[in-house]
N, C-alpha and C positions, 0 to 999 in steps of 0.2 A: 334611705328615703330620697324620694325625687326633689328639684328646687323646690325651696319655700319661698315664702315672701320676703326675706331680707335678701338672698341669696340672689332672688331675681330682681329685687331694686338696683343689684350692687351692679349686676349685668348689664340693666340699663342704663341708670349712670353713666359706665365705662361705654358703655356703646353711644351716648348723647355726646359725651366728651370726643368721643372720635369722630364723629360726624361733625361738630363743630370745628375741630380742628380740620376734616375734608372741605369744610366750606370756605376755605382763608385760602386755597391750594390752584383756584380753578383763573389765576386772571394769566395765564400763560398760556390756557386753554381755552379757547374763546367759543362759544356756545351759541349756536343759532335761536332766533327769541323762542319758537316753540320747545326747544332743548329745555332753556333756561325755567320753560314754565313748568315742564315735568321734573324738572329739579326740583326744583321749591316744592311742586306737590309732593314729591318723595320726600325731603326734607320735615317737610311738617305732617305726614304721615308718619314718619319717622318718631314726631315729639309725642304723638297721639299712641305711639304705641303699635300703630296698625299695620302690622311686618306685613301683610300682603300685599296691601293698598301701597307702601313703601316699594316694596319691588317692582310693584308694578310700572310704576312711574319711573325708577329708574333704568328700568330693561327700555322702557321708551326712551330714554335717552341716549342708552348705549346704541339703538339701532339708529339713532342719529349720526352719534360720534362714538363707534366699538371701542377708540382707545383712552376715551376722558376717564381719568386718574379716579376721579371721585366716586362717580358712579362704581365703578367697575371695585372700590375698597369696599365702599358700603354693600354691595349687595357680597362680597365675599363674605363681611362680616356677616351678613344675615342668615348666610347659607350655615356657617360655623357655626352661630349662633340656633340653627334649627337642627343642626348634628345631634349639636348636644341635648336640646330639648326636646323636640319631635323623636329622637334615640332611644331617646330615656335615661340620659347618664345617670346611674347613681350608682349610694357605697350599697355593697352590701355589709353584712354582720361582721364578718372579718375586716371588713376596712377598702377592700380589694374597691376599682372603681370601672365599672363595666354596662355595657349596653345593654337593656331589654327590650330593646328592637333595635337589634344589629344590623338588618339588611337596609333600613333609612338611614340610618348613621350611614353607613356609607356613599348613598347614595347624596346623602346632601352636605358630607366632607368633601367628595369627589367635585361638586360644582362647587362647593367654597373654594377649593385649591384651583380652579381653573382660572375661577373670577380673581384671582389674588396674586395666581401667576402673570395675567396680563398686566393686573393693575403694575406688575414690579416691572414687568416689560417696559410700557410704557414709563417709568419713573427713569429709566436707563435712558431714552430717548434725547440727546443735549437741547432739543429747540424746550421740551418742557420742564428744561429744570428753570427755576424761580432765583432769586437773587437775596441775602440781605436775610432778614431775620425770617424769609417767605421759604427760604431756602433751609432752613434749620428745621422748621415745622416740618416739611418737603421731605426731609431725611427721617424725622422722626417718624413720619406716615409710613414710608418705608420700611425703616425697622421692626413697625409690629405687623406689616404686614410676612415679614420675613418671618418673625416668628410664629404668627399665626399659620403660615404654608408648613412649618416644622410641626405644628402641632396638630395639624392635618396628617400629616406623616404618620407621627407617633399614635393617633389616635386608630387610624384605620391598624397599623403595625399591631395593635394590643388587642384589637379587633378580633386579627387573625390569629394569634395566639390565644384567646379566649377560645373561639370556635375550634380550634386544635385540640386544646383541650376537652372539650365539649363531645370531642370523636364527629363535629359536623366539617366534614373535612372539603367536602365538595367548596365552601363559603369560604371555609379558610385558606384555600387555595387561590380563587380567586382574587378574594382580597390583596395575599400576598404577593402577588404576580400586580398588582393595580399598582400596591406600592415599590414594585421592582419596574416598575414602567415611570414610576413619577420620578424615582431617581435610585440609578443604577447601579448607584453605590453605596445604597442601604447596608450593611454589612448582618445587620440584624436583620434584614427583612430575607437575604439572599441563604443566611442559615435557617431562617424560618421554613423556609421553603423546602431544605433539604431535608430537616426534621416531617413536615407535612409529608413528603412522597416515602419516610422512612416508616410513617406511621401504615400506609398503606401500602408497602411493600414493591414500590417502586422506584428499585436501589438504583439502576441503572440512571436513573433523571437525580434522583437523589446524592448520588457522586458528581455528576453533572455539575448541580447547585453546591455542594460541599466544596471540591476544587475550585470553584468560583469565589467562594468565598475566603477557601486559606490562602489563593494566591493577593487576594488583600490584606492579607491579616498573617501575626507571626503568632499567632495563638495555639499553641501544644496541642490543646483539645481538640481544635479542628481539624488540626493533621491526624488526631488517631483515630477523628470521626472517620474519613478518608479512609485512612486503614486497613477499617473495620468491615469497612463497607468492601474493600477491595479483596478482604481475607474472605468474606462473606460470598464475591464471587472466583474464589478462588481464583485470583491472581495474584498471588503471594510474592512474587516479584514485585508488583507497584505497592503490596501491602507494606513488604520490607523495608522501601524507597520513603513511603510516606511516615512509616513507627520512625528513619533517620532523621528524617526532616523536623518531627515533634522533639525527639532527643537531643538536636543541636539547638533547639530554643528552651529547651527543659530538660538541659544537663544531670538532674538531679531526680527525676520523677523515674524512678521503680517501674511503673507500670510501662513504661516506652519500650524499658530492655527486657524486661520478662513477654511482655506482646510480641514483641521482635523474633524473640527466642524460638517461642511457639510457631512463627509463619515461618522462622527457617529449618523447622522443626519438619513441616511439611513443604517440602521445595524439594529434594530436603538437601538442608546444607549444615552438616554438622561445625562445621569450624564456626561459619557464623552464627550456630546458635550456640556453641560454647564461649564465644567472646561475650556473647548476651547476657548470658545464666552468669558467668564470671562479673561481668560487671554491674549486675542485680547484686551479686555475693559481697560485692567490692559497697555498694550502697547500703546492705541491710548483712549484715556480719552474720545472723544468726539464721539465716533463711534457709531452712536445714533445705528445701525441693528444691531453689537455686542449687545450692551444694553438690547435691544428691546427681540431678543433672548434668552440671559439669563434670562430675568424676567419671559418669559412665560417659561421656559422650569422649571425654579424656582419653579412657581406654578403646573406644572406637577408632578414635585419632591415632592412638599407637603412643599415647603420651604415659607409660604406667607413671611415671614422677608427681607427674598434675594430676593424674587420676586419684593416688594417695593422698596426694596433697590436700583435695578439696575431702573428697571423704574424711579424714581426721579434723578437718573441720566443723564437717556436719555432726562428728561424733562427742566434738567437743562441745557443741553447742546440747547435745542430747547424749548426754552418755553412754545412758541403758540402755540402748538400741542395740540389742545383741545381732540382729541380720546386719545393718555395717558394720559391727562390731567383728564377725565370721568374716564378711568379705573384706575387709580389709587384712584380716591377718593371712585370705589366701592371695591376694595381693604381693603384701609382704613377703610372703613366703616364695613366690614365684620369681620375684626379683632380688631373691638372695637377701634383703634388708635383715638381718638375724639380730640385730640388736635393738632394731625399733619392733618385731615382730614380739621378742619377749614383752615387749611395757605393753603392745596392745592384746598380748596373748593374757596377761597378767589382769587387764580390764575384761576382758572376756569372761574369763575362768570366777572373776567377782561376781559378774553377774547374772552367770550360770554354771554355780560350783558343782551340780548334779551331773553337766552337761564332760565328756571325756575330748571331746573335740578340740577347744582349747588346748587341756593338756598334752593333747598327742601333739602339738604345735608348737606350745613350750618346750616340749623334749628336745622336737626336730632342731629349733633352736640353738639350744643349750648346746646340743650334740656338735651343731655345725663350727658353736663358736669354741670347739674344745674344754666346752666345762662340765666337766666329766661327775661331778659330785649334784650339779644342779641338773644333769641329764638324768642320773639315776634315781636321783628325786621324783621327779617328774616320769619317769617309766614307774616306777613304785605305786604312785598318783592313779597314772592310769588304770594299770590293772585293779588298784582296787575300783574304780570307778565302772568297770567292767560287767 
């Protein structure tokens, strides 16, 4: 539901009290009489309620004196204050708190933040700061207007991520580009942006704003956004560079080195996708496709040792896998291993006793390693299996 009546009491309230407190602020500021008289009429249009007749009188004063402090708080607050009302902020059923008329919400955040940025300008100015308990008030005026120009920020920021949402991308765009113009180093509003041109498949700006953003931030995610995006145009070089970059701030996250593995998969650079897959394997012990990967890319490399190696791990994590179960005993067998060949000739043959392939492997075995009674065994074996 939109304000109600206490909500909007509490509003004015807090907006009476601030305006009182702008009125103790201006004797630094010296006001020509006609100045002073649109003040007071803003003022007490002000107490009346009457937010138009209020600006009105104060825009006349500003075009007197553009940088008087008071003026220039009040009509930001008023402009904030119509964001959110003339907007329509409310919850909806989930709780969520969102615009139903998004394009005035911004358009009267956008004049609140300008009106609010000068008024802090001028607060910076040394001839108008004030002295003494005039000076304390003076600061505190400052403060919320600082926070109010943040809440300008956040509010257009949530703006554009609604409308993201919404697939009204053309709005959300803008918006986030307004708030990448109010201040540069939004970090949410500069990923905002990359996700917006990802939505509409414009990778190229979308890497743009991505990079922009992880060079501010040490954040894992945004480097494999990057990545992603890079693998996506197939420059697996900057992709590989970028999955390094996420991996040194997220030592432990799985997904950087299996990503990794994959883009040097396609380069293709076998050693570095087997250092990859290995150290997925080294993070997650039972990752039978890490394994599996490594062993063959192992035997690419000319590494039969590590090739076995990871394989009897994959095996051990899955037993019954009779296809590694067959390739590793021709493995084995190739590189003369005759005593690790019988223990996995002996898992094989378990769990394809029908199967004679095995046993003709046990025998080889048996034979090589001169045990003449387990060799005849095992040729007896086969033939029956024949």
């Amino acid at each position: 539901m939109f304000y109600g009546t206490t909500r909007m009491t509490r509003i004015i309230v807090i907006m009476a009290i601030l305006l009182a407190l702008c009125a103790v602020l201006s004797a630094k500021q010296k006001l020509s009489g006609e100045a002073k008289r649109f003040m007071r009429s803003g003022n007490m249009y002000w107490g009346q309620e009457n937010w138009d007749k209020a600006a009105e009188n104060y825009m006349k004063v500003l075009e007197i004196q553009p940088d008087y402090i008071d003026a220039l708080k009040n009509m930001g607050d008023l402009y904030f204050y119509w964001g959110e009302n003339k907007g329509q902020y409310a919850s909806t059923e989930d709780g969520a708190r969102v615009h139903a008329a998004p394009e005035i919400a911004v358009e009267h955040y956008l004049v609140a933040y300008d009106f609010l940025d000068r008024c802090l300008a001028a607060l910076q100015v040394p001839d108008n700061y004030e002295t003494g308990g005039k000076r304390e008030k003076q600061l505190e005026l400052q403060d919320d207007a600082e926070k109010k120009l943040k809440s300008c920020r956040v509010r257009l920021y949530n703006i554009a991520i609604n409308q993201m949402n919404k697939a009204n991308y053309e709005l959300a765009e803008s918006v986030a580009l307004k708030v990448i113009e109010l201040d540069p180093e939004y970090l949410g509003a500069i990923t905002l942006m990359a996700n917006i041109c990802m939505k509409q498949e414009k990778n190229e700006q979308a890497l743009e704003y991505f990079e922009q953003a992880a060079l501010m931030s040490d954040d894992g995610a945004l480097y494999r956004n990057v990545a992603a995006l890079y693998y996506e145009t197939e420059d697996y070089g900057k992709a590989v560079e970028w999955y390094q970059k996420a991996a040194e701030v997220e030592p432990e996250a799985v997904d950087n080195y299996y990503n990794m593995a994959v883009t040097y998969l396609q380069i293709p650079d076998n050693q570095g996708a087997f250092d990859a897959f290995v150290r997925v394997s080294d993070l997650e012990p039972g990752n039978t496709e890490a394994l599996t990967w490594a062993s063959n890319l192992a035997s690419q490399l000319d590494k039969p040792d590590e090739s076995i190696l990871y394989l009897q791990k994959a095996i051990d994590a899955e037993p019954g896998n009779i296809e590694w179960l067959e390739t590793i005993c021709s493995k084995l067998f190739a590189t003369e291993r005759w005593e690790d060949l019988i223990e996995s000739g002996e898992k094989w043959h378990a769990a394809a006793p029908e199967d004679p392939m095995p046993v003709m492997f046990l025998y080889q075995a048996a034979n090589n390693l001169g045990r003449t009674a387990d060799a005849d065994r095992y040729n007896k074996l086969y033939n029956d299996l024949q």
